[in-house]
C-alpha positions, 0 to 999 in steps of 0.5 A: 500500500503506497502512502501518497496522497493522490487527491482530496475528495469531499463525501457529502452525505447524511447518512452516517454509516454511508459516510464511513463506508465510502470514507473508508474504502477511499482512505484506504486507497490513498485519498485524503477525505473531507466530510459534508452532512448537507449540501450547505456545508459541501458548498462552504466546504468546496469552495474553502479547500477545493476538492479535486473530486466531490461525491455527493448523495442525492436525498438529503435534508435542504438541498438535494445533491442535484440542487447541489450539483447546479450550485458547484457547476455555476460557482467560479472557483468550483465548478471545474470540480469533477461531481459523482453522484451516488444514491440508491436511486437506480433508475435510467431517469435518475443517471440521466437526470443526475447528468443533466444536472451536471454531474461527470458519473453516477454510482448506485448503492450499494457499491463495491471499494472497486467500483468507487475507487473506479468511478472517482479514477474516471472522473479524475483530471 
């Protein structure tokens, strides 16, 4: 297991054993995580330390992570940031929906390390 950091990600969700688990599997592979519970703080927080990629969930109480979504990709410093959705909302409406929003890929719940791991490397500069 190599010790560099290769890039900062912001989780934003609510649910607290999600949020553990998507941390984990990222800190495990090398990246530096930061925490957001509401779409409020994501934004406070992305733009305070600009992430290289955010992953957001989509119900959440306040702003949903597709309202989150438009705010990143219309703020000026921010909006460059590569966005995943992941939510357990499976259906071909949502992905596109999710995409039309502005977001650069879609995961469902539940996922494997591989496959977030995979998805945040696709996203990636």
């Amino acid at each position: 297991m190599s010790t560099t950091l290769m890039g900062t990600i912001l989780v934003v969700e609510d649910t607290p054993s999600e949020m553990e688990l998507m941390s984990y599997y990222l800190r495990e592979s090398g990246y530096f995580v930061i925490n957001a519970i509401s779409a409020k703080e994501a934004l406070n927080k992305a733009v305070e330390q600009q992430p290289d990629v955010i992953i957001t969930d989509v119900v959440m109480p306040g702003m949903s992570g597709f309202e989150l979504c438009r705010s990143l990709k219309k703020h000026p410093i921010i909006k460059k940031v590569p966005i995943i959705i992941c939510t357990s909302k499976n259906q071909e409406i949502d992905r596109l929906w999710g995409m039309k929003q502005g977001a650069d890929a879609y995961i469902t719940k539940p996922f494997t390390r591989e496959q977030l791991v995979r998805v945040v490397k696709s996203v990636e500069g």
